[in-house]
C-alpha positions in Angstrom: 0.0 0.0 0.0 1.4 3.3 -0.6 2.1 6.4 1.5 -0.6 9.0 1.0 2.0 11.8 0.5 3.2 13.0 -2.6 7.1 13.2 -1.3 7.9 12.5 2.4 5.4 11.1 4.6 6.0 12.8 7.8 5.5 10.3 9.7 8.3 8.2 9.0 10.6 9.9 11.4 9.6 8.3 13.8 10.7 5.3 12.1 14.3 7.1 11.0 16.1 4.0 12.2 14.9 1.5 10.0 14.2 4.3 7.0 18.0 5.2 7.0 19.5 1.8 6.4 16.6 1.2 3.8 17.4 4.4 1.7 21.3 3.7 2.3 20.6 0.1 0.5 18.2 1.3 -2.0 20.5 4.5 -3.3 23.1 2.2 -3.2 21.5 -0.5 -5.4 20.0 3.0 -8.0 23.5 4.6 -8.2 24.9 0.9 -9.1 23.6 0.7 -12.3 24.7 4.0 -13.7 28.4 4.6 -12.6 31.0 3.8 -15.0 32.5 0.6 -14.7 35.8 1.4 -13.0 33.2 2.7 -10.2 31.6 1.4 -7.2 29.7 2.4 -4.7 29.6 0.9 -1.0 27.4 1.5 1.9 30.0 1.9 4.9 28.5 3.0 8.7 30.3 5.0 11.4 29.1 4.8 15.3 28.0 7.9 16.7 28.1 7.7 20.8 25.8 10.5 22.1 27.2 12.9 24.9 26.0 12.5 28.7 23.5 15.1 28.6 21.8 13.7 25.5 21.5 10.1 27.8 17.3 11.6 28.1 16.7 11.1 24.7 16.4 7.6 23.0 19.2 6.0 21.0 18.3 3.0 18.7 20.3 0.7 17.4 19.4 -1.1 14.2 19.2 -4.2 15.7 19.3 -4.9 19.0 19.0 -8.2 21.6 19.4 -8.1 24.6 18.9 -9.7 28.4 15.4 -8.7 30.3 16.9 -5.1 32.4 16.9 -5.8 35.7 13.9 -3.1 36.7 11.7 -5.1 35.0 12.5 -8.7 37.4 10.8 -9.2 40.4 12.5 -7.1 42.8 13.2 -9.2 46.4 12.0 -7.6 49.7 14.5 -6.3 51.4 15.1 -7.3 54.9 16.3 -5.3 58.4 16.6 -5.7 61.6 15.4 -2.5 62.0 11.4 -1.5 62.5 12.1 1.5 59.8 9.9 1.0 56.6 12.1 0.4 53.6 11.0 1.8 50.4 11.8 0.8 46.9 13.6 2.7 44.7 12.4 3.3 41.0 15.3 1.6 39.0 16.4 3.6 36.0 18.3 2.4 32.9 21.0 4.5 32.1 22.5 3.0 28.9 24.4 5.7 26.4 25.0 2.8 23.4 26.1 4.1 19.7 24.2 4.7 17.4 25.2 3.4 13.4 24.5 5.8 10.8 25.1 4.7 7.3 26.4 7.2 4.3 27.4 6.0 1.1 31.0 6.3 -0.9 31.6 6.3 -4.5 35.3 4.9 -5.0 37.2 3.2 -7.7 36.7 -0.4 -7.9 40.8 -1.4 -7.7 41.6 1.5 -5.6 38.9 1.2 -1.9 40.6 4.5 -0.6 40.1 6.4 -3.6 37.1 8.1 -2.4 35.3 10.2 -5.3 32.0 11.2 -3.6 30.5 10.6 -0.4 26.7 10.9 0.0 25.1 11.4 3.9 21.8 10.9 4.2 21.3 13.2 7.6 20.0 11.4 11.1 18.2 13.5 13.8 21.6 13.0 15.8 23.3 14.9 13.1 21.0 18.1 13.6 21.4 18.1 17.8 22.8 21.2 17.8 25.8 21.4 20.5 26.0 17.6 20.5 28.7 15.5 20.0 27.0 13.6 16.8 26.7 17.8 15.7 30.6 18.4 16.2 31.5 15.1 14.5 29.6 15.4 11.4 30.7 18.8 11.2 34.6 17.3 11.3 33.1 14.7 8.5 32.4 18.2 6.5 35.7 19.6 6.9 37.4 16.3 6.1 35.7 15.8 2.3 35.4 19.6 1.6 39.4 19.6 2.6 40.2 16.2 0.2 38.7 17.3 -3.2 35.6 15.0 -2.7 32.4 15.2 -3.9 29.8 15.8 -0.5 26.1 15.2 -1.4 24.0 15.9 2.0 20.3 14.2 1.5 18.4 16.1 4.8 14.7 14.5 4.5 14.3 15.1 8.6 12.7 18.4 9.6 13.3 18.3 13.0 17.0 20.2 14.2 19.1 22.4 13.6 20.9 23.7 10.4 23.9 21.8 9.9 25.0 21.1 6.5 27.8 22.6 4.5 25.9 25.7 2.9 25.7 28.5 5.5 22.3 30.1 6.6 22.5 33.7 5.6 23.4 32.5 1.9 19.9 30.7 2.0 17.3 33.5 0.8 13.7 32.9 2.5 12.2 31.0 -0.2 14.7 28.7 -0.2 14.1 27.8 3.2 12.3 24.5 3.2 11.7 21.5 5.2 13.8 19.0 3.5 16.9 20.0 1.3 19.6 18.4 -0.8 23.5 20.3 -1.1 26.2 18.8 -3.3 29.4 20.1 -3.2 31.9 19.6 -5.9 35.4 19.1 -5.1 35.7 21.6 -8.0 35.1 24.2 -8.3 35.1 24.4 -4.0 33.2 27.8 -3.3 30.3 27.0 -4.7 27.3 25.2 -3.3 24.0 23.8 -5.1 21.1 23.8 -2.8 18.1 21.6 -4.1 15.1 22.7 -2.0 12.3 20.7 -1.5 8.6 21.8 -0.3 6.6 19.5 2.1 3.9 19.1 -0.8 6.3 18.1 -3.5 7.7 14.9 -4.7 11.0 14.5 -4.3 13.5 15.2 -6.9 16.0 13.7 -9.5 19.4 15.0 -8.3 22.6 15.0 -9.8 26.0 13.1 -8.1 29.4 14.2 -9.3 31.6 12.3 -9.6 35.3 12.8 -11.2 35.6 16.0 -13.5 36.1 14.2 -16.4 32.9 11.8 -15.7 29.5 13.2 -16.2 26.7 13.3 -13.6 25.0 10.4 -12.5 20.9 10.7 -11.4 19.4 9.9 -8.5 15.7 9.5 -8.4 14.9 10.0 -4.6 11.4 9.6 -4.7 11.4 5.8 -5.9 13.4 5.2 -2.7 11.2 6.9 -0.2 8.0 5.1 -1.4 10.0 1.8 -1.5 10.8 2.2 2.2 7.4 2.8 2.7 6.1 -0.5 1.3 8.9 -2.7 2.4 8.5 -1.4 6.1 4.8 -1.8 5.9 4.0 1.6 7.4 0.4 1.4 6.2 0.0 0.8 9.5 0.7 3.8 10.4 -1.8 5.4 12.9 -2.9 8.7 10.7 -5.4 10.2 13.2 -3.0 11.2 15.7 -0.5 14.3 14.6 3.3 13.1 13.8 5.8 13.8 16.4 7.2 16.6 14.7 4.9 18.8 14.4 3.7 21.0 10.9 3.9 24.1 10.0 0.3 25.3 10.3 -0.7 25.6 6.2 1.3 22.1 5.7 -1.0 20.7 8.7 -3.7 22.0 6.9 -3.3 20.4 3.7 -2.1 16.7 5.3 -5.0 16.6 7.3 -7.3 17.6 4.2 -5.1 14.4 2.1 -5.9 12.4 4.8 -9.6 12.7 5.2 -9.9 12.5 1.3 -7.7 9.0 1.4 -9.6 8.1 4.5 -7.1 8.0 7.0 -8.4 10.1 9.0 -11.2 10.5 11.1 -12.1 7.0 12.2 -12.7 5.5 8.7 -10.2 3.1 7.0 -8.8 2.6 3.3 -11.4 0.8 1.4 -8.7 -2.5 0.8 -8.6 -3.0 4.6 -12.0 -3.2 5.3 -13.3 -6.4 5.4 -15.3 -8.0 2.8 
């Protein structure tokens, strides 16, 4: 079943976990069939260990097992010889585990450190301002802009701060949007294209660089976002309440009008999953 939204369906941020491994495999698999033949590209992941302060905030792994925690076993009473009452504490998991974030590398096949272009698709993490995730993907930043590669920055989360490569004040008003793609070339280096995208639009076809003497390679992004969509099985997703990050007002306006029309909303259910 397909998301209701013509681009991004907010909702899915709540589900960034699982979305960003999809659309790191899926861009990967698109890119694949149009580089040259001396090129390759590879998913690769980095572990990003929030600071202590950031410790109130959930961190997800992509897949994680683990033992029962220990607040949730029957505590045992505990005994004195005193008469004093003894109360139970409340036991409270304080776990600060990494969290893997996926970006993609075009290299040359014979040559793995050959890095041409990176591509990040942005996590929430990325746009903490002040935090350590912040501070390291800024570092990532200086590191391609400073080794003549290619950095294509994919940000498809609204909620954060401003933190890719093209500062602020050389963003005009209408350029301001909720999701954005910015590639830098490693030539020539002062110079930035910003793709903006509307909340009401489809995504776009963007173009990776690669090597100046290759030409641009596409990449559809919209095919990928509704693919994640219907592999995750997200048409389960409760459309009735509002998503976690919340709208700007007009863009609330016109989801909740989509969503009535596709009944979604409201108490009623898509024709295919009422029963027969």
């Amino acid at each position: 079943m397909p998301s209701p939204f013509p681009g991004v369906d907010p909702y899915l941020e709540e589900h960034w976990g699982d979305l960003h491994t999809s659309l790191s495999v899926y861009a990967r698999n698109q890119l694949q069939k149009v580089l040259p033949p001396d090129l390759v590209a590879r998913v690769e992941e980095r572990l990003v260990v929030a600071d202590p302060e950031d410790l109130i905030e959930s961190i997800r792994p992509d897949l994680h097992v683990r033992e029962e925690p220990y607040s949730k076993r029957k505590l045992q009473p505990v005994r004195s010889s005193s008469s004093l009452a003894v109360v139970e504490p409340v036991v409270i998991e304080l776990y600060n585990e990494p969290e893997t974030q996926r970006f993609i590398e075009i290299r040359k096949k014979d040559s793995p450190g050959n890095i041409v272009t990176t591509i990040e698709l942005l996590s929430p993490t990325n746009k903490r301002p002040g935090s350590k995730a912040f501070r390291d993907y800024r570092l990532k930043q200086e590191s391609c802009l400073g080794a003549d590669i290619n950095l294509v920055e994919i940000d498809l989360i609204r909620a954060g701060g401003w933190v890719i490569s093209v500062p602020l004040r050389f963003v005009r008003k209408e350029q301001f949007t909720p999701y954005r793609v910015v590639v830098r070339r490693a030539w020539p280096r002062f110079r930035a294209e910003l793709y903006p995208i509307a909340f009401q639009q489809k995504l776009p076809t963007i173009k990776i660089p690669l090597r100046e003497t290759d030409d641009d390679v596409p990449l559809d992004l919209q095919p990928l976002i509704e693919q994640c969509y219907e592999d995750g099985r997200y048409d389960s997703i409760d459309y009735d309440k509002e998503p976690e990050t919340p709208l700007e007002p007009a863009d609330a306006k016109w989801a909740a009008q989509l969503l009535r029309k596709a009944a979604l909303r409201g108490g009623r259910k898509r024709k295919q999953d009422c029963p027969v």
